[in-house]
C-alpha positions as CSV (number, residue, x, y, z in Angstrom):
1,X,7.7,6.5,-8.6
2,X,5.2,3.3,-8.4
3,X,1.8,4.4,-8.1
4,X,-1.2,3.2,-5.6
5,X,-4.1,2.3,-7.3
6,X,-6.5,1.3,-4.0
7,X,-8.9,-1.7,-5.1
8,X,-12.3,-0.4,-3.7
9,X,-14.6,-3.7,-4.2
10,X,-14.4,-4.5,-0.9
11,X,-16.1,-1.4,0.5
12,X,-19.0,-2.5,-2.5
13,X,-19.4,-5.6,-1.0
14,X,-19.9,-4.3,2.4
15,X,-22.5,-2.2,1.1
16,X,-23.9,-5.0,-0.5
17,X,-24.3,-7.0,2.5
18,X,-26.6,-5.1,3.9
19,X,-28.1,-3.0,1.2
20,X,-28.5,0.5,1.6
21,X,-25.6,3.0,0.4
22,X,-23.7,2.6,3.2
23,X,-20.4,2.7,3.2
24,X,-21.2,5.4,-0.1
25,X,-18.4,3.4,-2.8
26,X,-17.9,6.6,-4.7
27,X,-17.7,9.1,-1.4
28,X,-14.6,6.3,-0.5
29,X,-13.0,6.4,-3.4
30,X,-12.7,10.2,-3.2
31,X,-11.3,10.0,0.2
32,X,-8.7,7.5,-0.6
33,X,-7.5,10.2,-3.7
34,X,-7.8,12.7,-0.6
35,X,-5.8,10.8,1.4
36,X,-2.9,10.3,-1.4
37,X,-4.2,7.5,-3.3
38,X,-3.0,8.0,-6.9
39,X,-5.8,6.1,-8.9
40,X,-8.9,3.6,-7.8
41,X,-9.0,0.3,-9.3
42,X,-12.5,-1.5,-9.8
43,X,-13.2,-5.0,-11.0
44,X,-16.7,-5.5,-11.7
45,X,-18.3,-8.4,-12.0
46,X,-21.4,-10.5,-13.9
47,X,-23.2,-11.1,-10.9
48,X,-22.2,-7.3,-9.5
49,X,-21.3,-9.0,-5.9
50,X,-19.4,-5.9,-5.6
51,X,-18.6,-3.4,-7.4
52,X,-22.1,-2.9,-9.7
53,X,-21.8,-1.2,-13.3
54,X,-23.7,1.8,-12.0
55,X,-21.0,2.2,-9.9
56,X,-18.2,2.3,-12.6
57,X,-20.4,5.0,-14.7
58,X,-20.7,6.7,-11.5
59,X,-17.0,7.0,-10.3
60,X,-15.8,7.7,-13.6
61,X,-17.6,11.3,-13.6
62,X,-16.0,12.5,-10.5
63,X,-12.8,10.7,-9.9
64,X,-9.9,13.3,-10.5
65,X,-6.8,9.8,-10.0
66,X,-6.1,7.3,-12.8
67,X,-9.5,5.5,-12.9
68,X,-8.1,1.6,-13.8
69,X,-11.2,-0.7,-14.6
70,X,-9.9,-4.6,-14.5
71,X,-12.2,-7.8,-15.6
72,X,-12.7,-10.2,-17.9
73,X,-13.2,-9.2,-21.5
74,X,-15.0,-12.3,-22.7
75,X,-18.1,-10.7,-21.1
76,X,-19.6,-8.1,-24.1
77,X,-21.4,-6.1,-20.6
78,X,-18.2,-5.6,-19.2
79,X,-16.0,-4.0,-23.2
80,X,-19.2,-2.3,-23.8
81,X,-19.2,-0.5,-20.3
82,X,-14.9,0.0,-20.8
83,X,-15.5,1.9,-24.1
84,X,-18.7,4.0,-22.7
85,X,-16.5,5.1,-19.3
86,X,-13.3,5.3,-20.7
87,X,-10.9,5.2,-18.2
88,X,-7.3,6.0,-17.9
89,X,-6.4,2.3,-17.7
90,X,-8.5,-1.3,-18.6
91,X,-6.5,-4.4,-17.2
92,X,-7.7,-7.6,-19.0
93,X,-8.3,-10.6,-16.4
94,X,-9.1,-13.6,-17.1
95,X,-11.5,-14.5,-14.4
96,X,-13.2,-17.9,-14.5
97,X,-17.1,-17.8,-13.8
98,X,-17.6,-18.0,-10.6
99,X,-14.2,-17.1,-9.2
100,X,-14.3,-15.8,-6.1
101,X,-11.3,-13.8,-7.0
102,X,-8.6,-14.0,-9.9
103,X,-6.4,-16.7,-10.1
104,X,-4.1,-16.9,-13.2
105,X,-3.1,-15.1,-15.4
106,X,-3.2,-15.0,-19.5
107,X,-1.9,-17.2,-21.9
108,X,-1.3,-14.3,-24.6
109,X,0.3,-17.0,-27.1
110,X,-3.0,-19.3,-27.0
111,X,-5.3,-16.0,-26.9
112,X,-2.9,-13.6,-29.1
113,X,-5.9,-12.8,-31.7
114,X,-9.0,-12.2,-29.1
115,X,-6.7,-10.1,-27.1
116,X,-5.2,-8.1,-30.5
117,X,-8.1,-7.5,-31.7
118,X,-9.5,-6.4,-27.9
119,X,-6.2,-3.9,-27.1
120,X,-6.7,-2.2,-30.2
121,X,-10.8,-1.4,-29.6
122,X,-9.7,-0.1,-26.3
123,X,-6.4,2.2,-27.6
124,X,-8.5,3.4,-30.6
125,X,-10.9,4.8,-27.5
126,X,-7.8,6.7,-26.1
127,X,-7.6,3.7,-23.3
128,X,-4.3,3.0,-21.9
129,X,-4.0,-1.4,-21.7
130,X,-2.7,-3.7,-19.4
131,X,-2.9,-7.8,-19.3
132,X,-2.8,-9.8,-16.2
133,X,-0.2,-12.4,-16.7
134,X,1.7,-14.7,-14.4
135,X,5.7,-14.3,-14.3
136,X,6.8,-16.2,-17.3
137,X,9.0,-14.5,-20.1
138,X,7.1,-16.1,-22.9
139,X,3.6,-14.5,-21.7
140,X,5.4,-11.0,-21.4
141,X,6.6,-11.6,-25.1
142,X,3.4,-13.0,-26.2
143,X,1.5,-9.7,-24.4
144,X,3.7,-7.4,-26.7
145,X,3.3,-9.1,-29.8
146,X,-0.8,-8.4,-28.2
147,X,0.1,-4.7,-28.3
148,X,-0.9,-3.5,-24.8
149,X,0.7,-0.8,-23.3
150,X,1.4,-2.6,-20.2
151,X,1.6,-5.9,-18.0
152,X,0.2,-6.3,-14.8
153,X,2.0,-9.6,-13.0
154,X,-0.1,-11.5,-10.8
155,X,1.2,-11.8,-7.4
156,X,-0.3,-14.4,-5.5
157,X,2.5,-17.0,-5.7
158,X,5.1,-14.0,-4.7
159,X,2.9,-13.5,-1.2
160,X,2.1,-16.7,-0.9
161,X,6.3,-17.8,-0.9
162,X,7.2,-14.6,0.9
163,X,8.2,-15.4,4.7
164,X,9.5,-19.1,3.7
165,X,12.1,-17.3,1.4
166,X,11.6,-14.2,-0.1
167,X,14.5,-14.0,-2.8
168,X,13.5,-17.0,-4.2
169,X,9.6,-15.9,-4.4
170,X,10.5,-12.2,-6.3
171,X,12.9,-14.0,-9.0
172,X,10.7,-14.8,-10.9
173,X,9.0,-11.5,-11.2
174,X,12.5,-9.3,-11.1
175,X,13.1,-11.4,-14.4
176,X,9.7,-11.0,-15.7
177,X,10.1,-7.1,-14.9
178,X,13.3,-6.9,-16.4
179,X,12.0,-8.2,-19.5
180,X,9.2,-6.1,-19.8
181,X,11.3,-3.2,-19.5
182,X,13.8,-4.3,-22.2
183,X,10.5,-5.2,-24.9
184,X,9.2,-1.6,-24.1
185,X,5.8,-2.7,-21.6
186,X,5.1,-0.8,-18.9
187,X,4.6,-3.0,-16.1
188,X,1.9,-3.4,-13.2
189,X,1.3,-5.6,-10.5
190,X,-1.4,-7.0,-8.3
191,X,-2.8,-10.0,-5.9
192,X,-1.6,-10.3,-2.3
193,X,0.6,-7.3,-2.0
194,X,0.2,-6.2,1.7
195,X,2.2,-4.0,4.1
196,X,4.9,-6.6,4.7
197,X,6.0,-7.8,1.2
198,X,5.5,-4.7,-0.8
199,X,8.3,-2.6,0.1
200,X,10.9,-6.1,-1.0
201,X,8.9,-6.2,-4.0
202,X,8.9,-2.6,-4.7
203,X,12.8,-3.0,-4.4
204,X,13.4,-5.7,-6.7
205,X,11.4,-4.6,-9.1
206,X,12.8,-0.8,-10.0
207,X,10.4,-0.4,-12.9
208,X,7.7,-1.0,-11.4
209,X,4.6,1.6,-12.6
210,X,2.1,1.0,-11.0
211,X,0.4,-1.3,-7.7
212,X,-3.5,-2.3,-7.4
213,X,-4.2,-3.0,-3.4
214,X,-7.4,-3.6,-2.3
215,X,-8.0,-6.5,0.1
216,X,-5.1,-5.9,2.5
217,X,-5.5,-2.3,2.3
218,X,-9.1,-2.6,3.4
219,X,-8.0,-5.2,6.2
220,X,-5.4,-3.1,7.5
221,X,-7.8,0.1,7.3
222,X,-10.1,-1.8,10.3
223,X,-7.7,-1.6,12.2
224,X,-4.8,1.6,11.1
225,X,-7.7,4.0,9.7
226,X,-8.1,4.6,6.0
227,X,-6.0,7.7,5.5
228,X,-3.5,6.3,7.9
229,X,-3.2,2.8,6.0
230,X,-3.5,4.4,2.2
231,X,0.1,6.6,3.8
232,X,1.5,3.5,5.1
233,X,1.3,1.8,2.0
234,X,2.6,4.6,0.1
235,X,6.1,5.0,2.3
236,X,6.5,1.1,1.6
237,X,6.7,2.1,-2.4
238,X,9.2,5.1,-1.4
C-alpha cells in the first residue's frame, strides 16, 4: 500500500505567526501518527519560516512513523542536521532561495556528481534517499545512475492539469512511474495532491510508495477535523 507522509510545516508556520508554542508542532505530529498517518514529512528551511531545526532534532526523538526530512542539500546547515537526526528518509529538493515553496525538480544529469557524492554520505548513515524530480524519463535514469533509493515526482503540473483533463495530466507520471519501477527506484510523490486528484493518481500509478501531503491536508483539516481529514485521505490511497 502507498503510504501518508502528512507535511506538518504549515502548523510551524501558524505557530510562527504569532509566536508562542501554540499549535505545539511536535504534539501534532504525534496526533496525526495517532490518527493513522504513516510518517511526518518536514522541510526546513534557511530562514526557519516554518519548520525550525530545533524542531527536526526534536520530532526525531519521539516520532514512532517514517520521519522523511526534505530540503535543499546545497545548504551545509541543512546535510549537517540530516546526518545528526537521521531519519528514515531525506528527499533532496532543489529549492531556490527565497522560494516560497518548491518548484522544479532536479536535473540529476547536470548535477550527477554533487548528488553521488550527497546519496552516498546519507546511505553510509543508514538514510534511506529520495530526489525530487519532474516526470521526465531521462531524470529518473539520471537519479539511478545518482544511486538513491528512491524518486519522488513533483506534482504540481499533474494538479494543476487535473479538472481540464485528467488522463492527459497523469501520463506523464504513469510513464515516469513505470520506469522507475523497471530501473529498480522506489518511487514518491508530492506537490498539489489533494482529496480530489489523489485517488486517480493513486490509480495510475500502482507502484506508488509513498505520498507527502501537507498544504491541502491542513486546508481541509479547518474545515473536516484533523483525524477526520488524515482518514479521508488515507481511503483515497485504498
Amino acid at each position: 500500500m502507498t503510504k501518508l507522509s502528512v507535511n506538518i510545516n504549515k502548523i510551524a508556520t501558524l505557530r510562527n505567526a504569532r509566536g508562542g508554542n501554540n499549535p505545539n508542532v511536535v504534539k501534532t505530529a504525534l496526533d496525526c501518527e495517532r490518527f493513522g498517518a504513516e510518517g511526518i514529512t518536514v522541510h526546513p528551511r534557511p530562514d526557519e519560516r516554518h519548520i525550525r531545526y530545533q524542531d527536526v532534532v526534536d520530532l526525531q526523538s519521539v516520532l514512532t512513523t517514517e520521519f522523511n526530512i526534505e530540503g535543499n542539500p546545497r545548504e551545509t546547515k541543512f546535510v549537517e542536521l540530516v546526518l545528526r537526526t537521521r531519519p528514515a528518509q531525506v528527499t533532496l529538493v532543489p529549492d531556490a532561495e527565497g522560494a516560497l515553496t518548491s518548484n522544479a525538480g532536479w536535473d540529476t544529469i547536470k548535477h550527477r556528481a554533487f548528488l553521488t557524492d550527497l546519496v552516498a554520505q546519507f546511505k553510509a548513515a543508514g538514510i534511506r534517499t529520495s530526489i525530487f524530480v519532474d516526470p521526465v524519463e531521462a531524470m529518473i535514469e539520471g537519479a539511478a545512475n545518482i544511486g538513491t533509493d528512491r524518486v519522488e515526482l513533483y506534482t504540481e503540473a499533474y494538479a494543476s492539469q487535473y479538472f481540464e483533463d485528467r488522463k492527459r495530466a497523469v501520463a506523464p507520471f504513469a510513464r515516469a512511474g513505470a520506469l522507475a519501477k523497471k530501473i529498480g527506484l522506489g518511487l514518491n510523490a508530492g506537490h498539489d495532491l489533494t482529496c480530489d486528484n489523489l485517488r486517480f493518481f493513486k490509480q495510475n500509478l500502482p507502484y506508488l510508495d509513498e505520498v507527502s501531503i501537507g498544504h491541502a491536508l491542513i486546508c481541509d483539516a479547518l474545515y473536516f477535523g484533523l483525524e477526520n481529514t488524515i482518514q479521508m485521505y488515507l481511503r483515497e490511497l485504498e
